[in-house]
C-alpha positions in Angstrom: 0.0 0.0 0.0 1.6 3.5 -0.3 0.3 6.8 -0.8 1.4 10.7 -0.8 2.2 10.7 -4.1 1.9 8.5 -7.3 3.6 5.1 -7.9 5.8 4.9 -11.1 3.8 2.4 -13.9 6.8 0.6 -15.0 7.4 -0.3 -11.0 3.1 -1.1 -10.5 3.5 -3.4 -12.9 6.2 -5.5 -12.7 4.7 -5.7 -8.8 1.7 -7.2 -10.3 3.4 -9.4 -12.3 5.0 -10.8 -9.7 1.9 -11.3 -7.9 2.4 -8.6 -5.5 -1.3 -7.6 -4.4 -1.1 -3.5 -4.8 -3.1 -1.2 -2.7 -3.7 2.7 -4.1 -4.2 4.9 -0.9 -4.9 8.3 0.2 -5.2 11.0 3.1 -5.4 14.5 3.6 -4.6 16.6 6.8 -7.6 18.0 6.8 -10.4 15.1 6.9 -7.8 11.8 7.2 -7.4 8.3 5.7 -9.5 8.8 2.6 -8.9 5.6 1.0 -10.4 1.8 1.6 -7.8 -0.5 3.4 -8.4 -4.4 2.1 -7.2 -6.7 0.9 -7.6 -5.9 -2.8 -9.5 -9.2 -4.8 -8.8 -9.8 -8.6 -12.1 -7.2 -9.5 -9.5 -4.2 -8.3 -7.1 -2.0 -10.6 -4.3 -1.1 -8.4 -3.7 2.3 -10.6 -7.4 3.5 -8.9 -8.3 4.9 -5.4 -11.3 3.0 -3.6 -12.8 5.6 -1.6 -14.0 4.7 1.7 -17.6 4.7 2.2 -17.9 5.9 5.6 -16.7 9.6 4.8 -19.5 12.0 3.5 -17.6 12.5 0.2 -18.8 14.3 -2.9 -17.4 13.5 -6.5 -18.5 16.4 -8.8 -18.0 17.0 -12.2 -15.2 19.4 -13.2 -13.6 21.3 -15.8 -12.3 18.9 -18.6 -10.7 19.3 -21.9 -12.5 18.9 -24.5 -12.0 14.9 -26.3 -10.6 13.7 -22.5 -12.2 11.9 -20.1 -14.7 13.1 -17.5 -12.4 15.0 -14.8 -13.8 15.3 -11.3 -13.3 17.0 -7.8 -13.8 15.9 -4.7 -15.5 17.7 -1.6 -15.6 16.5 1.8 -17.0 18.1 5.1 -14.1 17.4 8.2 -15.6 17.0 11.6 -16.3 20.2 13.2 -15.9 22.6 9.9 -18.6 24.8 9.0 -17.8 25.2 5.4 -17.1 22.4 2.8 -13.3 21.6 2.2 -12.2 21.1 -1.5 -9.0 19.0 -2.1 -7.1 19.8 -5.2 -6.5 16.8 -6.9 -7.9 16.0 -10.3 -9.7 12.8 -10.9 -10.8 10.6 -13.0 -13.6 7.7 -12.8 -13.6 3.7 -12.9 -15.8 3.2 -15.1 -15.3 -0.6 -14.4 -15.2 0.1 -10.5 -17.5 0.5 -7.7 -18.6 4.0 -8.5 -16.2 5.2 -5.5 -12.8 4.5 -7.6 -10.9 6.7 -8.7 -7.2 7.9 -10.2 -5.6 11.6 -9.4 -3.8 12.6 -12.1 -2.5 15.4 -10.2 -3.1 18.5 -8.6 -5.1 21.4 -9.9 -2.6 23.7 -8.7 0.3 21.7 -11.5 -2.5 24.2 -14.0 0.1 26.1 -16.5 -1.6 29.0 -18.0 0.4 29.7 -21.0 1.3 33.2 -22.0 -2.2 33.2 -24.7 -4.5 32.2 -21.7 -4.8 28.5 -23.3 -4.4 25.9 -19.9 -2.6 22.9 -19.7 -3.2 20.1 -17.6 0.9 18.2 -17.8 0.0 15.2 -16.2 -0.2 13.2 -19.1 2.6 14.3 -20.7 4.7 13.9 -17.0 2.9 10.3 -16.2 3.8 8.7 -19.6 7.5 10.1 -19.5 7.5 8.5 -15.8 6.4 5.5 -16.7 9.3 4.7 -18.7 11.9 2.3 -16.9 14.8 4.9 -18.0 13.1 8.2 -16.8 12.8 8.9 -12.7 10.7 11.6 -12.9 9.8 14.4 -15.5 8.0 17.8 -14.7 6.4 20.4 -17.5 7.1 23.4 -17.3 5.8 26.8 -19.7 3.9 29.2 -17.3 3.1 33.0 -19.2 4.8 31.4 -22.3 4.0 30.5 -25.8 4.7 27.1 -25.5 5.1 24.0 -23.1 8.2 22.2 -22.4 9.9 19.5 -20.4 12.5 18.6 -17.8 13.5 14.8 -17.5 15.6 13.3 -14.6 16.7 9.9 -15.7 17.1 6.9 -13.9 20.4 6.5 -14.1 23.6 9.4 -15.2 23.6 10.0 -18.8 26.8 10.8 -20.7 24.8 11.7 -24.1 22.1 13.8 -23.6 21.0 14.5 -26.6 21.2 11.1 -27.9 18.9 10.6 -24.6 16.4 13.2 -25.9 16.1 11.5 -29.0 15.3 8.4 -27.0 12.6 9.7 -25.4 11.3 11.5 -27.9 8.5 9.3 -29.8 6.9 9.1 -26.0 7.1 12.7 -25.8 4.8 12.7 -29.3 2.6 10.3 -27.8 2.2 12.0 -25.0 1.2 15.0 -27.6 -1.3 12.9 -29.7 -3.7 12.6 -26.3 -3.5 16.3 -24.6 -4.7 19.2 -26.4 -3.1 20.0 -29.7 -1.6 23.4 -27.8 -0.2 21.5 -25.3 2.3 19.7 -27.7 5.9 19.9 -27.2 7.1 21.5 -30.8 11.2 20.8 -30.6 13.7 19.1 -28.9 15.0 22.1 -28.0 12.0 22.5 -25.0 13.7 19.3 -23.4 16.0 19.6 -20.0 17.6 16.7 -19.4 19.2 16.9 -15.3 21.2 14.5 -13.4 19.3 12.6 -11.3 18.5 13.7 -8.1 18.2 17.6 -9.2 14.3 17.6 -8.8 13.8 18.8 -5.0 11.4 16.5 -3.5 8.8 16.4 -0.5 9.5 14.3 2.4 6.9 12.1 1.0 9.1 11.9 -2.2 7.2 13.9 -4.6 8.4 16.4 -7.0 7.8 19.5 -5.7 6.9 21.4 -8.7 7.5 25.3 -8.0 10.5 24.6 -6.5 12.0 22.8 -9.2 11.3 25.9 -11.6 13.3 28.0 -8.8 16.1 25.7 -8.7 16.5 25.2 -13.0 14.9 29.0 -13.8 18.3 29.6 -15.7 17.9 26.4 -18.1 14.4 27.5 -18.4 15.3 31.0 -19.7 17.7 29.6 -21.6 15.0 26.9 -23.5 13.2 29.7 -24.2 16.0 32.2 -25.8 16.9 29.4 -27.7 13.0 28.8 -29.2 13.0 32.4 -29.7 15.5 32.4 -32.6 14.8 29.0 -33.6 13.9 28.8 -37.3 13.2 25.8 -39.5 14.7 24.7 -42.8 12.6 25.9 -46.0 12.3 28.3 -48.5 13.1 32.4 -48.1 10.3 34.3 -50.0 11.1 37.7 -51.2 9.1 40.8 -49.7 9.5 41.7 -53.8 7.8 38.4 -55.1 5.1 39.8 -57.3 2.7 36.4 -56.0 3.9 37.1 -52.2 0.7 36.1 -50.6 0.1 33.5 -52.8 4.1 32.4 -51.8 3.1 32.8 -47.8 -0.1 31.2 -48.3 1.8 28.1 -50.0 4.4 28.5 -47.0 1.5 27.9 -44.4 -0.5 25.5 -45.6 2.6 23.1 -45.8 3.8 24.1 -42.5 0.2 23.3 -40.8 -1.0 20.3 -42.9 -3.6 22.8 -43.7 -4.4 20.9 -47.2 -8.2 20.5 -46.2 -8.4 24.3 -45.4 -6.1 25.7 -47.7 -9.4 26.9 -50.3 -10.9 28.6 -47.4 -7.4 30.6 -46.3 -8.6 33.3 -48.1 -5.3 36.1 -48.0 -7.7 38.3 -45.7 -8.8 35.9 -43.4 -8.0 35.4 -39.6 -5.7 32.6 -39.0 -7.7 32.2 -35.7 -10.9 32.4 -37.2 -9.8 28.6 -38.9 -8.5 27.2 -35.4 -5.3 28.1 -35.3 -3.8 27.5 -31.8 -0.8 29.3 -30.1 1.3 26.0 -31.0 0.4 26.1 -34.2 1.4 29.9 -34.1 4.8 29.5 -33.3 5.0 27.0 -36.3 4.6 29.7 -38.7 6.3 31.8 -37.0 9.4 29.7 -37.1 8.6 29.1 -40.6 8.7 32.5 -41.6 11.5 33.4 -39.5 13.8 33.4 -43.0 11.7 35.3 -44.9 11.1 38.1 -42.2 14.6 38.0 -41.6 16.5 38.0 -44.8 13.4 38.4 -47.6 13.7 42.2 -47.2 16.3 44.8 -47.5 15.9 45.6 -43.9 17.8 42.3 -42.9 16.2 42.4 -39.4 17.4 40.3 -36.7 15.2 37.2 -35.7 14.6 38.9 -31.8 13.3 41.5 -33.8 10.4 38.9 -34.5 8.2 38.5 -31.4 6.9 35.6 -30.6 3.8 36.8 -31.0 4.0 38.0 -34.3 1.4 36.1 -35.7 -0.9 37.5 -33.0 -0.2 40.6 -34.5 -0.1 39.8 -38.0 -2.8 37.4 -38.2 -3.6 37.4 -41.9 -1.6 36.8 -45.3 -1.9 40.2 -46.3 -0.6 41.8 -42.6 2.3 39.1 -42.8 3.0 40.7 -46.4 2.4 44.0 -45.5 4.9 43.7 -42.7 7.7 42.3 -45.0 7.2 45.3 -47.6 7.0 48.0 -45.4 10.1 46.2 -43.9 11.9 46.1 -47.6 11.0 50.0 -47.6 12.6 50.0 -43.9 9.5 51.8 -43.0 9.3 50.7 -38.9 5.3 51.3 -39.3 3.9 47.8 -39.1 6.5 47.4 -36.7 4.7 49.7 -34.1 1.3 48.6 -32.0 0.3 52.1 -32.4 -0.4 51.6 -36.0 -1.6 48.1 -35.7 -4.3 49.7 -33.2 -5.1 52.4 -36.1 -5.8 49.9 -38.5 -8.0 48.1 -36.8 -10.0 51.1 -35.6 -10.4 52.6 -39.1 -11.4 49.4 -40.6 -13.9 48.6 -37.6 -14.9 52.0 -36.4 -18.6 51.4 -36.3 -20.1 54.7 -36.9 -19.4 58.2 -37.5 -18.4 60.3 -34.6 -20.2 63.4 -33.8 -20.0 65.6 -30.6 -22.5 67.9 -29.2 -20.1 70.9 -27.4 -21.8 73.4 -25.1 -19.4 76.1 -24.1 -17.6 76.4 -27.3 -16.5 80.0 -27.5 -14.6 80.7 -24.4 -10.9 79.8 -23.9 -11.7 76.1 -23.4 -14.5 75.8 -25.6 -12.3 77.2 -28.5 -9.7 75.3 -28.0 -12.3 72.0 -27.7 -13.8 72.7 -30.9 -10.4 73.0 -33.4 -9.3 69.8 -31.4 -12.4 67.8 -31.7 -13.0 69.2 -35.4 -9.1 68.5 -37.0 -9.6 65.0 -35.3 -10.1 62.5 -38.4 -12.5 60.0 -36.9 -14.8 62.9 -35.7 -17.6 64.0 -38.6 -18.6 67.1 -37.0 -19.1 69.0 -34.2 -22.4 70.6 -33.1 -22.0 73.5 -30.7 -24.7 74.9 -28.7 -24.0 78.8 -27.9 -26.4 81.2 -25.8 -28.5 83.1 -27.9 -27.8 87.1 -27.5 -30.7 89.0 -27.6 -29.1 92.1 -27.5 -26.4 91.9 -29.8 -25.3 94.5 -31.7 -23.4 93.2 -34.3 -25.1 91.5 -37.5 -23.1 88.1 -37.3 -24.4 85.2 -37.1 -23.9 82.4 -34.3 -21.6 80.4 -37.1 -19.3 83.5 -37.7 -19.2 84.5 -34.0 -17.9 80.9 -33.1 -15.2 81.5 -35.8 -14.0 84.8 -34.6 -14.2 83.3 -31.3 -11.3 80.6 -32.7 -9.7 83.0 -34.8 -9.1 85.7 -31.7 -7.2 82.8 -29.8 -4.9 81.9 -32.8 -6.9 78.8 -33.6 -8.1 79.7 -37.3 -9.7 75.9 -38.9 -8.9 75.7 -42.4 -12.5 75.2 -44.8 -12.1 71.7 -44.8 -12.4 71.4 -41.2 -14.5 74.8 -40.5 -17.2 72.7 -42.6 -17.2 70.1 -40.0 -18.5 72.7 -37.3 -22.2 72.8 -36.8 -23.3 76.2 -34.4 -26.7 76.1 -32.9 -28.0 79.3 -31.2 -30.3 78.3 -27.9 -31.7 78.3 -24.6 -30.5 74.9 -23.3 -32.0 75.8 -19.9 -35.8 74.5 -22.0 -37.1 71.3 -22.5 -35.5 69.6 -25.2 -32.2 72.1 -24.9 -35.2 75.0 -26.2 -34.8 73.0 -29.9 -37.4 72.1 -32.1 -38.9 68.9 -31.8 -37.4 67.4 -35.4 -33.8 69.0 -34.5 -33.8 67.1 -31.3 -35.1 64.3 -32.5 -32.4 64.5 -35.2 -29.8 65.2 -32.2 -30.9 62.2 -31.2 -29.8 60.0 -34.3 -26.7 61.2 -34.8 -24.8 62.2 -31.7 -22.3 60.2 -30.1 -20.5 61.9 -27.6 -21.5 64.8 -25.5 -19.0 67.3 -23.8 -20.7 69.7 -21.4 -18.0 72.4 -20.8 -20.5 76.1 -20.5 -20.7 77.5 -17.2 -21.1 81.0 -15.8 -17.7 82.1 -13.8 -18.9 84.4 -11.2 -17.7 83.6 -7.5 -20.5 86.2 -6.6 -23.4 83.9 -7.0 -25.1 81.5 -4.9 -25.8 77.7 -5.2 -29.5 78.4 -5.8 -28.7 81.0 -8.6 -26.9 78.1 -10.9 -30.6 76.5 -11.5 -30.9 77.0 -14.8 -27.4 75.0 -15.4 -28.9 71.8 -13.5 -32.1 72.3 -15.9 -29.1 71.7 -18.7 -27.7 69.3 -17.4 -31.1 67.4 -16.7 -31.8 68.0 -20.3 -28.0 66.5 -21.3 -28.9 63.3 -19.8 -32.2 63.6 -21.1 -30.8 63.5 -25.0 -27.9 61.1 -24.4 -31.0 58.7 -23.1 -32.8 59.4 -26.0 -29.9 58.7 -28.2 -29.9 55.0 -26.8 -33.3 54.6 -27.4 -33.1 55.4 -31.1 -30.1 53.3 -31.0 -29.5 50.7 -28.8 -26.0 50.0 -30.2 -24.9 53.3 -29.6 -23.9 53.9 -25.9 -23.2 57.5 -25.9 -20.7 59.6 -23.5 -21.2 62.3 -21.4 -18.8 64.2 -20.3 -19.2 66.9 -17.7 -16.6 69.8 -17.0 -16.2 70.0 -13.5 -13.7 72.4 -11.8 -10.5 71.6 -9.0 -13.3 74.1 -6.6 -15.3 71.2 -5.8 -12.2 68.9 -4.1 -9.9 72.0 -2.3 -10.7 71.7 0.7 -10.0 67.7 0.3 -6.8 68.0 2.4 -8.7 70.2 5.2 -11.3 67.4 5.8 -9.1 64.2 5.3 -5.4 65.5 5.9 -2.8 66.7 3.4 -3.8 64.1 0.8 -3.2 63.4 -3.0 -7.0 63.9 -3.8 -8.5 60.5 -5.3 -9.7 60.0 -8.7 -13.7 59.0 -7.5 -16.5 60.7 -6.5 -16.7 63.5 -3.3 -19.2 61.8 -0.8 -18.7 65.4 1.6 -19.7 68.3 0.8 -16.8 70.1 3.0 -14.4 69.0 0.6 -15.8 71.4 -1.6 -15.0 75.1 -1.4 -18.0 77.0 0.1 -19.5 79.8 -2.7 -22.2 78.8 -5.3 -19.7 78.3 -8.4 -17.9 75.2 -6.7 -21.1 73.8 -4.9 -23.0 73.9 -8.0 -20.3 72.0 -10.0 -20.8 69.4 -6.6 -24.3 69.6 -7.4 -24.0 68.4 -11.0 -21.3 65.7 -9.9 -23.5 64.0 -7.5 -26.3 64.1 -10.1 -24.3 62.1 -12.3 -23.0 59.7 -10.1 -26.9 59.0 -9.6 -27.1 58.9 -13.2 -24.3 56.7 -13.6 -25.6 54.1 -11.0 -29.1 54.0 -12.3 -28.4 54.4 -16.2 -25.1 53.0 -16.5 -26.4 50.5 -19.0 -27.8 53.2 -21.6 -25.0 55.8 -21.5 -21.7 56.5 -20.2 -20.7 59.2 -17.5 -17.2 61.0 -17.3 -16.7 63.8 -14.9 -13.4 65.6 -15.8 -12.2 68.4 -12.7 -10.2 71.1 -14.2 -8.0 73.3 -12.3 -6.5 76.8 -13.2 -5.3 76.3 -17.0 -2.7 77.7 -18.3 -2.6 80.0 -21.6 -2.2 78.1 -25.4 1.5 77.0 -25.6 1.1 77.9 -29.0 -0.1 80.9 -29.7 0.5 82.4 -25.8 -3.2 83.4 -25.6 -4.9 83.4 -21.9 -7.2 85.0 -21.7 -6.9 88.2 -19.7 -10.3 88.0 -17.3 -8.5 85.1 -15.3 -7.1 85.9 -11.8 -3.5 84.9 -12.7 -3.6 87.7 -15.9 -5.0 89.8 -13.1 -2.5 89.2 -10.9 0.3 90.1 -13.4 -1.2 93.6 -14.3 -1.8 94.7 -10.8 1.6 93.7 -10.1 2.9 95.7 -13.3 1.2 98.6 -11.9 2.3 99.0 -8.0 5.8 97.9 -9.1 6.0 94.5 -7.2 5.3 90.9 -7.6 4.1 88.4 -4.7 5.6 86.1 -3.1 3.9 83.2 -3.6 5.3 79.6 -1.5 6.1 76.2 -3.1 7.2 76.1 -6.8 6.6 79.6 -8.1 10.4 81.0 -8.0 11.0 80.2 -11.3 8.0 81.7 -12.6 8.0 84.7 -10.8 12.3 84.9 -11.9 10.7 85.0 -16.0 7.8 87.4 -15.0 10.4 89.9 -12.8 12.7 90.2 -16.0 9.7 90.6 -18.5 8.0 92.8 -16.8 11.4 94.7 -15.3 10.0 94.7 -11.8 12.9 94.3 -9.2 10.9 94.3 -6.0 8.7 90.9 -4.6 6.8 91.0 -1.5 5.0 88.9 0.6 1.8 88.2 -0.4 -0.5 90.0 2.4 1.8 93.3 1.6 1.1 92.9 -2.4 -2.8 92.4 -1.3 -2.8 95.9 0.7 -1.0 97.8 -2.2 -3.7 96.4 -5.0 -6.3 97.1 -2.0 -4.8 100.9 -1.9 -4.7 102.0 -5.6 -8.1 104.1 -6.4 -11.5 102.2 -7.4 -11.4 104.3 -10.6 -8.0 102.9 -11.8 -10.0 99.5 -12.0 -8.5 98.6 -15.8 -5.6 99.2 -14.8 -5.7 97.3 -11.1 -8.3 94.3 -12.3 -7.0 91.8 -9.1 -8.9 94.7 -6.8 -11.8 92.8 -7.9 -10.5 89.8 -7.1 -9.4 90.8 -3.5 -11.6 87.9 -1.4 -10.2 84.9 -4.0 -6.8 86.3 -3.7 -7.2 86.6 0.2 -8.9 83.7 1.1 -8.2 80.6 -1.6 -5.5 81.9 -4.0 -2.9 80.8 -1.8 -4.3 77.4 -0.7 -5.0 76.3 -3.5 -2.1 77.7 -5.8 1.0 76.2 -3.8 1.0 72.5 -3.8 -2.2 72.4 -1.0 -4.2 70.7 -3.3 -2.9 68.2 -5.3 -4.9 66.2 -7.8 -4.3 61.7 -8.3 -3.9 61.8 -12.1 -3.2 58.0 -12.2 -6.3 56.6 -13.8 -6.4 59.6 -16.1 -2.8 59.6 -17.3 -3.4 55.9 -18.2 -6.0 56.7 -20.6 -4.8 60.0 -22.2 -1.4 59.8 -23.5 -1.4 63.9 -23.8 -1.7 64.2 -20.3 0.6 61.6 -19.6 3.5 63.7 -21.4 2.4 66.8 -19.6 5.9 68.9 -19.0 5.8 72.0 -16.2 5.4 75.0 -18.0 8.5 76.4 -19.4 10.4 79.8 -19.4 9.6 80.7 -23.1 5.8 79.7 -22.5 5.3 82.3 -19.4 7.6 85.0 -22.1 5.0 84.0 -24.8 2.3 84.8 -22.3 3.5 87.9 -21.4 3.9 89.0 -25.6 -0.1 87.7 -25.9 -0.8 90.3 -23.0 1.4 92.8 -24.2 0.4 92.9 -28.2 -3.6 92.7 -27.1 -3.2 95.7 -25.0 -3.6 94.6 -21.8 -0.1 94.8 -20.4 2.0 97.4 -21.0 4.3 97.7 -23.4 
């Protein structure tokens, strides 16, 4: 009798056929003796467990590859356990026994993932290798790779190992034929062979698996270098061959055996779609290895060639276009980027048009000339207040063109013709449109950016109701866009402002504030603008949790932006352009704390101003100069932000988590702090529109 861990074959049977009556048993820690103890009768198959009977065991049905037999998992309930316990062996049925017989092929923890999510089960391929009376013991190995391999301890020492891989080598393929066709060992190269004794074992005398990858992880990494660069003998087709396709096509279809499917391998066809399996993969990929290397001018090297390549390339045609762009040594197919591109533009499912309220100010205009010279966007439709008392003749079109043109963004006619402007009150039922322009709205729009708000710091929460009855009407349309089309989920996207997390660090500590949504409303600063934008927030979190199915909700919080790197335009009405002329006009600039030396270095030699003060000195002298000098003095009207937030929440107090949105937007992920010749073309912008001094 013996248990713990599996008796060799070649040894079970030449027991038996010496009459030696064998007894398969097992035990766990956790419940005891599992197996039967008799004395086994000529009905009994030593290479099966007979599972006693006085145990309240459960055999269930578990996860089995597909063309193997029935795999099961057992469940029993130890004395004095509330919960079930699970053991981790993998079994299989007698289907000539009692009903209670059964043989583990191993644990469920041996599982190797490989690196394309495909699952192995190596106890075939390990129990055959075993079994021979030359092998001691043999453990797979291939965890987050592309393919499976091998590591054999034999017997006895081996002088020759190669000549002892080659030995072993029809089991290894036999082993193949009867485990899934991904789980096939591709070359001789995937073999270890190790003295014997190198496996570390259990006390019981099992191979302990994770271990033995620690102790060979060198030979391992050097199987798979080796498979990396490995190539096999055949033809090298030209990246000029006028029938290239035709040539790879030829190439596969010999490589796979792929006779039967070789009229349905159309050249734009997914490999995948006809079954290819990662194993498979690799095949062509070492087939091709020769052609990708030397059929092209480029004469890459074969670590160029990922092993994934045919995960990237996965049709005739990408394989070819690959090799000519290569031949042109043109890196493009070479980069995921473009891979990504392609398969948007050929897949995009519909066109892309964004409804943008808020599209003249400095955000606005800078939204619309990026959203319009976007290729995959059709058009943008901006809402704009309607101005009852305007003076001037133009219309709503031609003021949201003057309104790009006056911050340096003119849109050539190409792209100016992608810019819808619609004058109205989106404060009324249905955005104050006409029922067939809504409606029409409605089955076109896919995204919508909500960016117009009022910036007073003046005005009361309960004076900002006509922006909740826009945004009410926002969700309203993106609802209805869902409804006309159920394949459309649309975005919203909501402007929000840094005013409705400052005081963040005041509630919770001097934290980084988190990307989610504000559950207290003492993290937001205490005037109307910043608890209206809180208001809006937690309307769309509502939104989000109730209609998260019909539309999705984006909440972006701005902080004080900078002027156009470009063009130096900021406009002038901001606190910080304020804060510039005042200083310009009593001679000093403030000192601010945290990182504003260097700007204030660059704005003391543009503006030739010699003297810097502390900040509650530069706040009396703007406090001091004359109410009727306001032009010229515009941070007087700015004296409560400047006394009571401007410092807190311009000097590192509040400091925004950008991780989750630097992951998805690779423009704010390169974000650099603003440089010397950006804060000189600031002051040019002010000085050439007048508002500075010259």
């Amino acid at each position: 009798m013996w248990g713990g861990g599996p008796l060799k074959d070649a040894v079970g049977e030449r027991l038996a056929a010496l009459g030696v009556n064998l007894l398969n048993h097992s035990g766990a820690t956790e419940v005891g003796a599992l197996g039967s103890v008799f004395f086994p009768g000529p009905d009994y198959n030593w290479r099966y467990i007979r599972f006693r009977q006085d145990f309240d065991l459960e055999f269930k049905e578990a996860e089995t590859p597909p063309g193997q037999a029935q795999r099961y998992k057992m469940i029993a309930h130890p004395f004095g356990w509330h919960e079930d316990f699970e053991l981790q062996d993998a079994l299989i049925s007698n289907s000539k026994g009692s009903g209670r017989e059964f043989q583990i092929l191993g644990r469920n923890d041996d599982l190797i993932v490989l690196a394309t999510g495909e699952k192995v089960l190596p106890q075939i391929l390990e129990s055959l290798l075993s079994a021979r009376p030359d092998i001691k013991a043999a453990v797979a190995f291939g965890e987050r790779q592309f393919e499976l391999g091998v590591i054999v301890e034999p017997l006895l020492n081996v002088e020759d190992y190669d000549g002892f891989k080659s030995t072993i080598w029809p089991t290894i393929v036999e082993a193949g034929k009867k485990m899934d066709s991904h789980a096939q060992i591709s070359s001789l190269d995937a073999v270890i062979v190790v003295p014997p004794g190198t496996c570390p074992r259990s006390d019981k005398g099992s191979i302990m698996r994770r271990e033995t990858y620690r102790v060979l992880s060198k030979e391992i990494d050097a199987v798979y270098r080796n498979l990396e660069n490995s190539t096999v003998a055949g033809p090298i087709i030209s990246a000029t061959s006028s029938n290239l396709e035709q040539d790879l096509k030829e190439l596969i279809v010999s490589t796979l055996d792929w006779d039967t499917v070789s009229q349905k391998l159309a050249f734009d066809l997914d490999f995948f779609e006809l079954g290819m399996d990662s194993l498979q993969a690799i095949r062509v990929r070492r087939a091709l290895l020769p052609s990708l290397v030397n059929g092209s001018t480029s004469c890459r090297s074969a670590d160029e060639i990922g092993r994934d390549f045919i995960y990237q390339h996965p049709t005739i045609a990408d394989i070819a276009s690959f090799m000519r762009s290569a031949s042109d040594d043109n890196d493009g197919d070479f980069s995921r980027q473009a891979a990504i591109d392609r398969l948007v533009e050929n897949h995009f499912p519909y066109e892309t048009i964004v409804l943008l309220t808020g599209s003249t100010g400095s955000l606005g205009s800078h939204l619309v000339a990026q959203l319009a010279n976007l290729p995959q966007i059709t058009k943008v439709i901006c809402l704009v207040r309607i101005q009852p008392h305007a003076t001037s003749q133009k219309s709503a079109y031609e003021r949201q063109i003057q309104a790009l043109n006056s911050k340096g963004l003119p849109l050539t006619d190409e792209i100016s013709s992608k810019v819808e402007v619609i004058e109205t009150h989106t404060a009324i039922p249905f955005l104050g449109l006409k029922e067939e322009k809504f409606e029409e709205l409605c089955k076109s729009v896919t995204h919508i950016l909500h960016n117009a708000w009022p910036v007073d710091f003046k005005r009361t929460v309960q004076s900002f109701e006509g922006q909740f009855h826009t945004l009410r009407h926002l969700i309203h349309l993106a609802r209805q866009i869902h409804n006309f089309r159920p394949s459309v989920k649309p975005t919203l996207l909501f402007v929000s402002s840094i005013a409705t997390v400052s005081q963040y660090g005041r509630v919770h500590g001097p934290l980084i504030v988190p990307e989610k949504p504000m559950e207290d409303i003492n993290c937001t600063n205490p005037f109307g603008y910043a608890e209206a934008k809180y208001v809006c927030e937690k309307i769309l979190d509502e939104v989000s949790e109730a209609f998260g199915d019909e539309l999705e909700v984006r909440e972006v919080r701005v902080g004080q932006m900078s002027g156009s790197k470009i063009t130096g335009y900021w406009n002038s009405s901001e606190h910080l352009p304020a804060l510039v002329k005042s200083s310009q006009k009593i001679g000093a600039l403030p000192r601010i704390r945290g990182s504003w030396s260097d700007a204030l270095d660059v704005l003391a030699a543009e503006l030739h101003i010699n003297t810097v003060i502390p900040l509650a000195d530069w706040i009396q002298k703007v406090a001091e100069i004359p109410d009727v000098a306001g032009v010229e003095n515009p941070a007087k009207q700015l004296l409560d932000f400047f006394e009571r937030d401007f410092e807190h929440n311009a000097t590192g107090e509040v400091i925004l988590d950008t991780a989750q949105s630097r992951s998805a937007s690779t423009a704010l992920a390169g974000m650099q702090p603003v440089s010397e010749q950006m804060i000189r073309g600031y002051v040019d912008f002010w000085r050439s529109s007048g508002f500075l001094l010259s």
